[in-house]
Each structure stands twice: as structure tokens, then as C-alpha cells.
MMTF fields as JSON, N, C-alpha, C and O atoms, coordinates in Angstrom:
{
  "mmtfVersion": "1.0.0",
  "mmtfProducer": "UNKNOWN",
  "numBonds": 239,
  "numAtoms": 240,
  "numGroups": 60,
  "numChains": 1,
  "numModels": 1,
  "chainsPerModel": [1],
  "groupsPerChain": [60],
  "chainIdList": ["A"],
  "bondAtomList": [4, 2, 8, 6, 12, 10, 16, 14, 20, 18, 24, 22, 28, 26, 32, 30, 36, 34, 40, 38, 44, 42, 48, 46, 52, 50, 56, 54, 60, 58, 64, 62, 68, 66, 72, 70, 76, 74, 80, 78, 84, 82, 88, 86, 92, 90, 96, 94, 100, 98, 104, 102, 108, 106, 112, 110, 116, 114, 120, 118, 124, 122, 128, 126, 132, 130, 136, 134, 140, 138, 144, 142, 148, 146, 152, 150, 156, 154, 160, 158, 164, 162, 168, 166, 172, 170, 176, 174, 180, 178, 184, 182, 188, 186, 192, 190, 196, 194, 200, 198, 204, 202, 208, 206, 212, 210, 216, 214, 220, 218, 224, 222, 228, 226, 232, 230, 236, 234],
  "bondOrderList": [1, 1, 1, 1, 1, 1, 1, 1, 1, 1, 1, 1, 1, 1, 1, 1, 1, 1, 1, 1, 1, 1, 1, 1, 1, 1, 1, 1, 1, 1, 1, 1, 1, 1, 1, 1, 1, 1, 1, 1, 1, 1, 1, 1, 1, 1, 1, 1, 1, 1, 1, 1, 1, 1, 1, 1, 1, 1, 1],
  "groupList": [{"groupName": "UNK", "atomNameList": ["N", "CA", "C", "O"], "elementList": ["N", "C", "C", "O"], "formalChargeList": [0, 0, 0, 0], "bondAtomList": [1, 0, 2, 1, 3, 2], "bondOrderList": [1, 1, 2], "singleLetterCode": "X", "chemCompType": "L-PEPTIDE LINKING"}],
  "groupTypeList": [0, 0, 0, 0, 0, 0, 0, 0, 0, 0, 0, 0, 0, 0, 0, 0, 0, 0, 0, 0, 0, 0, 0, 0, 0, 0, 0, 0, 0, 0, 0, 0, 0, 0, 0, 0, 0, 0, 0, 0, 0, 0, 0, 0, 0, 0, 0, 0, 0, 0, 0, 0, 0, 0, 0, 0, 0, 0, 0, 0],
  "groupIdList": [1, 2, 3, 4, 5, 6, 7, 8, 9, 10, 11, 12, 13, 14, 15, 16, 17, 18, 19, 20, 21, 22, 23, 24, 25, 26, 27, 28, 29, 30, 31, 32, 33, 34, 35, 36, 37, 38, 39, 40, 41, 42, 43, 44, 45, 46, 47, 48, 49, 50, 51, 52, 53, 54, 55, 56, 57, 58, 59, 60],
  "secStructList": [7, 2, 2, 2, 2, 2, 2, 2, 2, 2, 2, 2, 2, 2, 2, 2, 2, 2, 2, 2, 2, 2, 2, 2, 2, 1, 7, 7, 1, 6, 6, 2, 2, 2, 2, 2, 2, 2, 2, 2, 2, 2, 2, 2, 2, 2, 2, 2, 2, 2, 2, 2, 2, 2, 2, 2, 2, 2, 2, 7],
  "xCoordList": [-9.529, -8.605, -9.335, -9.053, -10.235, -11.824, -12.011, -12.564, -11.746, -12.921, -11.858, -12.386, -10.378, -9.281, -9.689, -10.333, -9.146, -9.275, -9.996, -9.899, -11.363, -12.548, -12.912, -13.557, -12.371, -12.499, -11.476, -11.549, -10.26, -9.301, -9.557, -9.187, -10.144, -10.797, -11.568, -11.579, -12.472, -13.472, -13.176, -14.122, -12.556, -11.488, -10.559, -10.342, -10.265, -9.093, -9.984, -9.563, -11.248, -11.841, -12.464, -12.294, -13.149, -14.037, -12.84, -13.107, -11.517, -10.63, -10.431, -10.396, -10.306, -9.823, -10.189, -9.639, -11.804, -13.292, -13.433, -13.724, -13.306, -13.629, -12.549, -12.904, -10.82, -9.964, -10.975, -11.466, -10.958, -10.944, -12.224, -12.259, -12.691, -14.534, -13.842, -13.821, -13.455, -12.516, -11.973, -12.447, -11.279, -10.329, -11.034, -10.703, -11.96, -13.561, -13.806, -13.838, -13.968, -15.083, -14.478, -15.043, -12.909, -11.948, -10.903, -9.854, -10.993, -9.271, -7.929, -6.955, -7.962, -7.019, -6.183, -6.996, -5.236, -4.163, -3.68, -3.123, -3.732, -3.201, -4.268, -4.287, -4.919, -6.228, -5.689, -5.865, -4.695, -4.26, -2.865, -2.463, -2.399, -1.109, -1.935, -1.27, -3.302, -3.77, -3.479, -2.768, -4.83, -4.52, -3.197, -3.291, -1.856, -1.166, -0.517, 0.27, -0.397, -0.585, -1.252, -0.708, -2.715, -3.29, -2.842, -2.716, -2.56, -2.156, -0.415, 0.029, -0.027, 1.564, 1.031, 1.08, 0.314, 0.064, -0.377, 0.047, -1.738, -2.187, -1.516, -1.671, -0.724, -0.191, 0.929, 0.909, 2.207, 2.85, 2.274, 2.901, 0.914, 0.245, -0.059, -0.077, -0.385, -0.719, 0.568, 0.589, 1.695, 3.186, 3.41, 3.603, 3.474, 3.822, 2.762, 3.144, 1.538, 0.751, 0.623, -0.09, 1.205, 1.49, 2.775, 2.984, 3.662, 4.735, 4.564, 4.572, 4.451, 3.964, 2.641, 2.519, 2.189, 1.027, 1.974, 2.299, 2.32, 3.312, 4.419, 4.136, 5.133, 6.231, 5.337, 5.441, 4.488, 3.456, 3.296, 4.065, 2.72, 2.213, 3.417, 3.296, 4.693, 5.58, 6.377, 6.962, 6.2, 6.483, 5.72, 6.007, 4.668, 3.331, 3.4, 2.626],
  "yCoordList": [0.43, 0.491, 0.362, 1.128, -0.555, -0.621, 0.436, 0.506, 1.622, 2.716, 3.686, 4.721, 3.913, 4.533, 4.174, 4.889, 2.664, 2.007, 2.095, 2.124, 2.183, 2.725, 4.071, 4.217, 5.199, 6.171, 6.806, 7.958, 5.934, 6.454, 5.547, 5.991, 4.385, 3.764, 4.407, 4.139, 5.411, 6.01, 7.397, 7.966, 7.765, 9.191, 8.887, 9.736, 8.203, 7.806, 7.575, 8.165, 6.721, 6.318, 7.48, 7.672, 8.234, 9.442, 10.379, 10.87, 10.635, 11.833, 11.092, 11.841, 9.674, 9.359, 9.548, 9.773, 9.489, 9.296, 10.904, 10.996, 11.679, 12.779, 13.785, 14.879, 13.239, 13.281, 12.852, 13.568, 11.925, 10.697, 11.555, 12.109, 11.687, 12.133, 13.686, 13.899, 14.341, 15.679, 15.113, 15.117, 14.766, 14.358, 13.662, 13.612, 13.25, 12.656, 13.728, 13.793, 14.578, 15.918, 17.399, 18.445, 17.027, 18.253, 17.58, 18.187, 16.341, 16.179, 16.437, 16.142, 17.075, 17.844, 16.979, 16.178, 16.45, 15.836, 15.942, 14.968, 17.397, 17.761, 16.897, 16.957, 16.313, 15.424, 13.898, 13.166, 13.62, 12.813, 12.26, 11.161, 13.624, 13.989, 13.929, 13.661, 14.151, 14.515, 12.861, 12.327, 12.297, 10.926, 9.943, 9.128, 10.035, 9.556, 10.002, 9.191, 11.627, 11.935, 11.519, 11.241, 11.391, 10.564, 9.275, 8.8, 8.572, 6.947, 6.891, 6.117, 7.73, 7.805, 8.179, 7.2, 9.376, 9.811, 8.616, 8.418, 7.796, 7.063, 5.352, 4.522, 5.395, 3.706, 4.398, 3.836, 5.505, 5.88, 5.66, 4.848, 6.27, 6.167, 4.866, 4.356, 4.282, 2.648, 1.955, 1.151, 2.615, 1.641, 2.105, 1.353, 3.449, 3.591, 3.339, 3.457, 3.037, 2.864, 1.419, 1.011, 0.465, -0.697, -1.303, -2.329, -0.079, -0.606, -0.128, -0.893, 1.035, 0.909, -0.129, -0.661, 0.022, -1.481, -2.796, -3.308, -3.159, -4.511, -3.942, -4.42, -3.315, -2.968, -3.059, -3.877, -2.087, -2.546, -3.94, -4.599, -4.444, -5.987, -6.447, -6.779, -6.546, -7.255, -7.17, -8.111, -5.54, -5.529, -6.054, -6.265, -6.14, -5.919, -7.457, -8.084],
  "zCoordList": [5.876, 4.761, 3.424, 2.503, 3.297, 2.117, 1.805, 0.708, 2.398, 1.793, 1.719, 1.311, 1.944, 1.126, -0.186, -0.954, -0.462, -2.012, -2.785, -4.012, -1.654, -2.69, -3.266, -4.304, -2.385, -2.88, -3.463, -3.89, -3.52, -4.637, -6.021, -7.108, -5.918, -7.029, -7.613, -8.814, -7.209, -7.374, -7.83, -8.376, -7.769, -8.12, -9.335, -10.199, -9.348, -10.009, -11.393, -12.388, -11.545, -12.552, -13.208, -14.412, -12.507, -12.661, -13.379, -14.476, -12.77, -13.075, -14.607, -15.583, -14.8, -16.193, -17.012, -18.09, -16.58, -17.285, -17.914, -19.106, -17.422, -17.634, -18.259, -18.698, -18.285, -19.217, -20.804, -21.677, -20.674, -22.131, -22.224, -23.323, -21.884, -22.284, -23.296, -24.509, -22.354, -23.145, -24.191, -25.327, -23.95, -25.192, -26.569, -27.754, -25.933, -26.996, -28.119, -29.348, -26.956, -27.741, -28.07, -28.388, -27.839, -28.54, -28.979, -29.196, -29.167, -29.648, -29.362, -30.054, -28.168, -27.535, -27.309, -26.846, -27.241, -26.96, -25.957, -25.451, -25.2, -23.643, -22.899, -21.669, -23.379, -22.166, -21.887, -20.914, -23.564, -23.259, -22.375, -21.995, -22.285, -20.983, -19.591, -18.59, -19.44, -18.217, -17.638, -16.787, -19.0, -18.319, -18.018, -17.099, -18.868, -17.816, -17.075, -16.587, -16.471, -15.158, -14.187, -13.118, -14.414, -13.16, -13.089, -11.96, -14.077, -14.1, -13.151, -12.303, -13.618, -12.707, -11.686, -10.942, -10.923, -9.992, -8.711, -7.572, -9.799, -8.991, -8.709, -7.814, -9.994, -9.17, -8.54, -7.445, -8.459, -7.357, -6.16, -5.479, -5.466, -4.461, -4.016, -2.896, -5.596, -4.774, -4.005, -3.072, -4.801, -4.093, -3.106, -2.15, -2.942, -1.324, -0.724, 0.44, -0.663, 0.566, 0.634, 1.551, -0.206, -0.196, 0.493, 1.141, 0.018, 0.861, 2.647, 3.611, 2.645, 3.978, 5.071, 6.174, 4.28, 4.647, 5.011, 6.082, 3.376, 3.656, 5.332, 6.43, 5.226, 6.561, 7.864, 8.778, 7.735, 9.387, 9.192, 9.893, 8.635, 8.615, 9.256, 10.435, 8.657, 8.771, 10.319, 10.856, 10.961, 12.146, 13.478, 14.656, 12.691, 13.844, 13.898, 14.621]
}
């Protein structure tokens, strides 16, 4: 389960990183829509795979 987290930790930082880096070096404002797309994208993902986690736990 460590190395889901880690490689959506790892994705998640890089995809932001490289928004904001754009958005650095054009001003573009659509870079700044990218990033909270990934930010919704990625804590959505964190809740459902949390809630499903928490429910197994709880049956098992």
C-alpha cells in the first residue's frame, strides 16, 4: 500500500511542479486551472481510497 502513496505522492508533486514552473515562465493563468485540477483530482482519489481502506479494515 507504501508504494501506491508513494507514487501518487510522487506524481502528484511533479504534475504541480511542472504546472507552477509553466505558469513561472508564461504567466499563463490556464496553468493555474491545471493546478487545481490536479489538487481536486488528487485529494478526490485520496478519499475514496481511504474510504475503501477504512471499510475493509472495518470488515476484516
Amino acid at each position: 500500500m507504501f508504494g501506491f502513496w508513494r507514487l501518487w505522492l510522487l506524481a502528484t508533486i511533479l504534475a504541480i511542479g511542472g504546472a507552477l514552473l509553466c505558469f513561472a515562465l508564461t504567466h499563463d493563468r490556464r496553468y493555474l486551472g491545471r493546478v487545481l485540477a490536479i489538487v481536486r483530482w488528487s485529494g478526490g482519489l485520496l478519499v475514496i481510497v481511504t474510504c475503501f481502506w477504512l471499510i475493509f479494515r472495518l470488515l476484516r
